[in-house]
C-alpha positions as CSV (number, residue, x, y, z in Angstrom):
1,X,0.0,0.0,0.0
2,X,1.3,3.5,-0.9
3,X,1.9,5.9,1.7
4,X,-1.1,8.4,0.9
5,X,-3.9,5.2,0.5
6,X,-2.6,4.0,4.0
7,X,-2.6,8.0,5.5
8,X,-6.3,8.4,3.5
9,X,-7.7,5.1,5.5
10,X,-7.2,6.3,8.7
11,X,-8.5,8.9,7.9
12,X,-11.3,7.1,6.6
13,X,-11.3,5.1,9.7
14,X,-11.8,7.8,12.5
15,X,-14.5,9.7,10.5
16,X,-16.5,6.4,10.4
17,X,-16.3,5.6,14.0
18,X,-16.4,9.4,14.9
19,X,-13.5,9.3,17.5
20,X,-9.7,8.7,17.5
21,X,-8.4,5.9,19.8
22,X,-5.8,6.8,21.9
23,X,-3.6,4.6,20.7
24,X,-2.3,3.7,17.3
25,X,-0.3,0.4,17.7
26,X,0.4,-0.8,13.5
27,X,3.3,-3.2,12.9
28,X,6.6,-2.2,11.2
29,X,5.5,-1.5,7.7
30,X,7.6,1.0,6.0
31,X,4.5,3.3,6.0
32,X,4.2,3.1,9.6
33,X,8.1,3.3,10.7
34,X,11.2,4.2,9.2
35,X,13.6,2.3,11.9
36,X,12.4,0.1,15.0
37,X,15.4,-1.4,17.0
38,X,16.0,-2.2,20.2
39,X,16.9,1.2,21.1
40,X,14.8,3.4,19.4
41,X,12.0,3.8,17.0
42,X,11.9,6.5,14.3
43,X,8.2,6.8,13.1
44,X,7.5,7.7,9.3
45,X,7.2,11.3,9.2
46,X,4.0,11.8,7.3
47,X,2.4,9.0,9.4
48,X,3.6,11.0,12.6
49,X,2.1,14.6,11.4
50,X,-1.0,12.5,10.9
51,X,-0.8,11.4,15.0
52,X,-0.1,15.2,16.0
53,X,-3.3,16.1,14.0
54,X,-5.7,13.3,16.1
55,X,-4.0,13.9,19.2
56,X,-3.1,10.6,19.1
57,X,-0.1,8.4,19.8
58,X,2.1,5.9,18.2
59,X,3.5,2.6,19.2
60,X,4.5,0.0,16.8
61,X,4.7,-3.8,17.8
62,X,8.1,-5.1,18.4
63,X,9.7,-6.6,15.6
64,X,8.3,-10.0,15.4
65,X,6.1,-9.9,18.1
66,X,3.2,-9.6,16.2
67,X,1.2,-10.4,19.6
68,X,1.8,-6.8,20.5
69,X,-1.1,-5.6,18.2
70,X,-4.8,-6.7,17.9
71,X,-5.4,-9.3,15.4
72,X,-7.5,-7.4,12.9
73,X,-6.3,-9.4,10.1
74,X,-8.6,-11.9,10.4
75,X,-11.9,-9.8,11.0
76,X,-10.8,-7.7,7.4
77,X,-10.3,-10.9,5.5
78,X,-13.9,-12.1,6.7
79,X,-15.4,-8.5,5.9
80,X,-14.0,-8.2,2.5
81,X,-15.0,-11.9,1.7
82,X,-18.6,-11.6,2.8
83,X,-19.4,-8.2,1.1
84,X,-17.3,-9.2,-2.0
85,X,-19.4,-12.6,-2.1
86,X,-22.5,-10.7,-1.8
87,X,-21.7,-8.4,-4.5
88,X,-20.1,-10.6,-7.1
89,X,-22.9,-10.7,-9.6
90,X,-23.8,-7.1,-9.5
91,X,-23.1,-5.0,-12.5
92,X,-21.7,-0.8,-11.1
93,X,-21.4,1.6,-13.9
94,X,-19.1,3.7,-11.7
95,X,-16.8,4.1,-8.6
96,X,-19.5,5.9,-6.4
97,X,-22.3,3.1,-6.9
98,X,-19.7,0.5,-6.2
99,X,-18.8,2.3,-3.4
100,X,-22.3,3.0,-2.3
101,X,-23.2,-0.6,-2.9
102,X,-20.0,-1.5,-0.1
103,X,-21.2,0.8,2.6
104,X,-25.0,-0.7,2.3
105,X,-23.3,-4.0,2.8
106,X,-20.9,-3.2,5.6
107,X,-23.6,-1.4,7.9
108,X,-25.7,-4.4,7.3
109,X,-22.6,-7.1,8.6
110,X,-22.3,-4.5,11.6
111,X,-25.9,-4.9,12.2
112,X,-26.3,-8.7,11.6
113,X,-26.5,-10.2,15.5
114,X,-23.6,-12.4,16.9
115,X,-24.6,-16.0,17.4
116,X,-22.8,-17.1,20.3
117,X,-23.4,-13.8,22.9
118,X,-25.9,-11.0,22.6
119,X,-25.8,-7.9,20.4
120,X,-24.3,-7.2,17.2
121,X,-20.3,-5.5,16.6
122,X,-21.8,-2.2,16.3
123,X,-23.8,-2.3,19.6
124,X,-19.9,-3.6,20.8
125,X,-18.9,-0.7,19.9
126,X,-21.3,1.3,21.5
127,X,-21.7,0.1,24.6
128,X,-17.6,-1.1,25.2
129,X,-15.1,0.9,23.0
130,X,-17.0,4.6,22.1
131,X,-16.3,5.8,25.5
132,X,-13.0,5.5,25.4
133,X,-12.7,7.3,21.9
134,X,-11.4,11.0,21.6
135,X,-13.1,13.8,19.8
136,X,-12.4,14.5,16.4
137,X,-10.6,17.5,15.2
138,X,-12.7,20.2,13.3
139,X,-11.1,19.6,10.5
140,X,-9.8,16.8,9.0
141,X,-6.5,15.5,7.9
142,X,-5.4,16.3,4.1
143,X,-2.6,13.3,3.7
144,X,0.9,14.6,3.1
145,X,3.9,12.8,1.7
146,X,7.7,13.7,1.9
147,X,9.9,13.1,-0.1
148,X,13.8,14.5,-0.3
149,X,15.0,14.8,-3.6
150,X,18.4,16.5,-4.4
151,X,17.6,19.8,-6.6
152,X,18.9,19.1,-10.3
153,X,20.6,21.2,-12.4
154,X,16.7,21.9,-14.0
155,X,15.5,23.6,-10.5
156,X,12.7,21.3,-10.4
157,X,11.6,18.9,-8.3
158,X,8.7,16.4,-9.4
159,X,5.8,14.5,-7.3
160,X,6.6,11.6,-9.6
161,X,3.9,13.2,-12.3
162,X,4.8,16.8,-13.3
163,X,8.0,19.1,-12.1
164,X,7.9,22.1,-9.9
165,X,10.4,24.8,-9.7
166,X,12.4,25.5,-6.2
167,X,15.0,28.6,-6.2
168,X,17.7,28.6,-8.4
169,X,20.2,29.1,-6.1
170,X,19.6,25.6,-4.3
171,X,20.9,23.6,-7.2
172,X,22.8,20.8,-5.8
173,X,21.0,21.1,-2.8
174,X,19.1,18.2,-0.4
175,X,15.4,19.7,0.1
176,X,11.9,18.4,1.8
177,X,9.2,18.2,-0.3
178,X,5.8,17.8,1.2
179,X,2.6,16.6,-1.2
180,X,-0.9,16.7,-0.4
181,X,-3.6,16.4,-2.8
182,X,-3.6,19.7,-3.6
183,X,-0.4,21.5,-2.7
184,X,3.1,21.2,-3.1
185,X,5.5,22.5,-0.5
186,X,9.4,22.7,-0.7
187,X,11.3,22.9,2.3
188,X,15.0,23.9,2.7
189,X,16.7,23.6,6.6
190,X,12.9,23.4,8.2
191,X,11.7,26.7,5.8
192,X,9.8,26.7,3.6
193,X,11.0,28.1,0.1
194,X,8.9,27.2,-2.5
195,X,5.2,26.8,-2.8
196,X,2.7,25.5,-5.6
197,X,-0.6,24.2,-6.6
198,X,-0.6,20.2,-7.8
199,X,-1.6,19.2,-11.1
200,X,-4.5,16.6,-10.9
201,X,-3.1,15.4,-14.4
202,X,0.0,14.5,-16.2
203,X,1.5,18.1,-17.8
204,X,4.2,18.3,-20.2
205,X,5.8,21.5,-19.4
206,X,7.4,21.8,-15.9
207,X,5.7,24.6,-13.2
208,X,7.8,27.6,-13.1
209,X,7.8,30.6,-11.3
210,X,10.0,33.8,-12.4
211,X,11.4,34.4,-9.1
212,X,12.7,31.3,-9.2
213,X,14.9,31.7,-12.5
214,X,18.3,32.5,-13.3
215,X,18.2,36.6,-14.4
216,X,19.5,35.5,-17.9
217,X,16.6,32.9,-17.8
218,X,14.4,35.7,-16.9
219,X,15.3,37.8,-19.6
220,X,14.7,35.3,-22.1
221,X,11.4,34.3,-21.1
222,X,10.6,38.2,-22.1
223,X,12.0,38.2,-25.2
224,X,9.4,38.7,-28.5
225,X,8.8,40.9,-31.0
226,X,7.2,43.8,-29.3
227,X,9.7,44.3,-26.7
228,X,12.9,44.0,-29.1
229,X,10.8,46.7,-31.4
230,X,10.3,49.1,-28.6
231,X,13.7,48.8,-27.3
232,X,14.9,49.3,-31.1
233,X,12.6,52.8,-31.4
234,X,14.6,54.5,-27.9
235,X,18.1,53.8,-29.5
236,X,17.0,55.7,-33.1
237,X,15.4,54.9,-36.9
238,X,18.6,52.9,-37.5
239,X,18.4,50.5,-34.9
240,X,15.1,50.2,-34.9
241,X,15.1,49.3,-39.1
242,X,17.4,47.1,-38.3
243,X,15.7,45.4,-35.7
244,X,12.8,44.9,-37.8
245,X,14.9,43.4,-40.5
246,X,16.3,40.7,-38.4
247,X,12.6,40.1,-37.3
248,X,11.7,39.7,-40.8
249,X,14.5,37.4,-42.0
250,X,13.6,34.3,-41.1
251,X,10.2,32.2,-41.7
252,X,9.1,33.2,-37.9
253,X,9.7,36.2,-35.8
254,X,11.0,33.9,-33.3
255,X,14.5,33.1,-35.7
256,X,15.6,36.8,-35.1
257,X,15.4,37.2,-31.4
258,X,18.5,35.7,-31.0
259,X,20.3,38.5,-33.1
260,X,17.9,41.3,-31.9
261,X,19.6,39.6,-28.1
262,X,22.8,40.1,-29.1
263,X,22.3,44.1,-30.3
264,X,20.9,44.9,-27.0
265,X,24.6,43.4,-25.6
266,X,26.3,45.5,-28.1
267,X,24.2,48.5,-27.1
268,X,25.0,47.7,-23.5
269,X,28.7,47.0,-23.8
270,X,29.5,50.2,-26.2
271,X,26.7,52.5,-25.7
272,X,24.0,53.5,-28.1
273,X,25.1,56.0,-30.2
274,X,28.1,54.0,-31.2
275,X,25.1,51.0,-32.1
276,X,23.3,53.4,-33.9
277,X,26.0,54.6,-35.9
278,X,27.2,51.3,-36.7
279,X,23.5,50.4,-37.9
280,X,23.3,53.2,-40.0
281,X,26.5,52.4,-41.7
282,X,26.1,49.2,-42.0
283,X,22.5,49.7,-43.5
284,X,23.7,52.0,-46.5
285,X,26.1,49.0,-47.3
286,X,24.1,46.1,-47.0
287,X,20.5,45.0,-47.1
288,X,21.0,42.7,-45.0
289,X,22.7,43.1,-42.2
290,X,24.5,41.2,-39.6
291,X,25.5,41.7,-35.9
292,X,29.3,40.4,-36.6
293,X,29.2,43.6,-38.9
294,X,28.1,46.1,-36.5
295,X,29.9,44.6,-33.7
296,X,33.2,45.1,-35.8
297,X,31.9,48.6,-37.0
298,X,31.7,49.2,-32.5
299,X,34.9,47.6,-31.9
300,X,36.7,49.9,-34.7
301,X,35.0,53.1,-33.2
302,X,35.9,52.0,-29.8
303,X,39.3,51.6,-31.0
304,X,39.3,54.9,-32.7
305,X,38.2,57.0,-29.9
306,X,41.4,55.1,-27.7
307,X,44.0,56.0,-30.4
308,X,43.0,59.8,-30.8
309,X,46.0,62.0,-30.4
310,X,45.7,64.3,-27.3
311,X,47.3,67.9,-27.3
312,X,50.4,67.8,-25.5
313,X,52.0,70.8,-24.3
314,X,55.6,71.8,-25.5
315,X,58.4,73.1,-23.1
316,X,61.3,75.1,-25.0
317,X,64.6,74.0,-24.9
318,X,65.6,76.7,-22.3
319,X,63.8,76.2,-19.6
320,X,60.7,78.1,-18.9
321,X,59.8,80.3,-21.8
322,X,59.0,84.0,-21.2
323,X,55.8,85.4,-22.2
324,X,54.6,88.0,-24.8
325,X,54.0,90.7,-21.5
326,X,57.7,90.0,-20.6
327,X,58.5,91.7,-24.3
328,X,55.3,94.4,-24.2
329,X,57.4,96.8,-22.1
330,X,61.5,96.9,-22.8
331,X,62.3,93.3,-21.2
332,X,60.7,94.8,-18.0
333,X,58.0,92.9,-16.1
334,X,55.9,95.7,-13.8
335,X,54.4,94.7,-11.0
């Protein structure tokens, strides 16, 4: 039995008999405990958050000593056979009048008198074991499993279905990841970093939110056509033209955003006049232009502006040179 279909009947279980015992005492199936030695017993965890929710407690049977725990086997063998037997030639069109059929069955066995002693089980229960059954909670228990994956490369983490993003910076990292039905929560040193809603069905593409990505990741979900064409319009025409060219040179849109990409780098790395420039050069050469031309056509005016010749002051030959006032007046400098 999976671990959510053993949490969901004890659930099951406790809303039926409309109490919680006060003890849970299962053997050592791996849904029940992870470790049972002599010296200590380490409970599974999502069966433990389902004990603090009851108010209950648990203690397993030792291992092999299966005397430490009622013998229910034996009373669910006979219940399954006898409602199984009286519904064998019965035709269900669906899970809930299956379902419905079982429950009609099962309250009649509780109600079908003992032969040996007086009573039936559910007047047992009544009269002998309700008494000593807690209250239930308000709410109910939602079954949670935990599982600890290691965070790939990807930033997912799956539920065995569909993948869910976790940050980006815990790549490599050992998290908690606690399912329900209906959520799915990632947990990293006891906090919790991630949060999402579960799929009820398989999906193809993995559950990702932005602040979860990588900036560059970021960045390229943004990318289409509209953005790279404003962008173009704040450098100038040129760019702009450009732009729309590259847009316009493949079969789709989507085969020039990796050029459009790399002229918002080039804009970034040498400002964008020089882009502009460069576009509008290379544009009265070319039809077609390329970013490996404008990024040479940068480079070169980058290089350009390094190289200029700066005005450099000459000393004369005789140390420091007298000025025209020293001449204005005979050689003599008035104060």
């Amino acid at each position: 039995m999976k671990q959510e279909r053993w949490l969901l009947c004890h659930v099951h279980a406790f809303s039926y008999f409309g109490g919680v015992p006060r003890l849970l005492i299962p053997d050592n199936c791996k849904t029940a405990t992870t470790t049972n030695t002599r010296y200590e017993t380490v409970l599974n965890r999502s069966y433990q958050e389902l004990a603090e929710h009851y108010g209950t407690a648990i203690v397993p049977a030792r291992v092999k000593k299966p005397d430490d725990k009622a013998a229910a086997e034996g009373s669910v063998r006979f219940v399954s056979t006898w409602i199984t037997a009286a519904l064998r030639d019965r035709k269900f069109f669906s899970l809930a009048e299956a379902q419905q059929a079982v429950q009609e069955k099962l309250e009649e066995l509780n109600q079908r008198p003992f032969k040996k002693r007086p009573g039936c089980r559910l007047s047992a229960y009544e009269q002998k074991e309700k008494a000593f059954m807690q209250s239930l909670p308000l709410h109910g228990y939602e079954p949670a499993v935990w599982l600890h994956p290691k965070v790939g490369y990807d930033y997912l983490v799956s539920d065995g279905v569909n993948k869910y993003s976790v940050p980006c910076d815990l790549i490599g990292e050992k998290v908690d990841v606690r399912l329900t039905g209906h959520i799915v929560e990632v947990f990293y040193k006891q906090t919790r970093v991630a949060a999402h809603i579960r799929l009820d069905k398989p999906q193809r593409d993995p559950v990702v939110k932005p602040e979860h990505m990588p900036e560059a990741h970021r960045r390229y979900l943004n990318y289409n056509a509209e953005n790279f064409a404003a962008w173009a319009d704040t450098v100038g025409p040129n760019t702009a033209e450009t732009v729309r060219r590259f847009l316009a040179s493949g079969r789709e849109a989507e085969q020039g955003f990796k050029a459009c990409a790399s002229l918002m780098k080039l804009g970034s790395r040498h400002g964008v006049q020089r882009l502009e420039d460069a576009c509008e050069r290379v544009l009265r050469l070319t039809l077609t232009p390329t970013v490996r031309d404008i990024s040479v056509l940068c480079k070169a005016s980058a290089e350009r502006k390094e190289e200029a010749p700066q005005e450099v002051r000459k000393e004369g030959s005789h140390g420091i040179t007298r000025g025209a006032a020293y001449y204005r007046k005979g050689g003599q400098r008035h104060e």
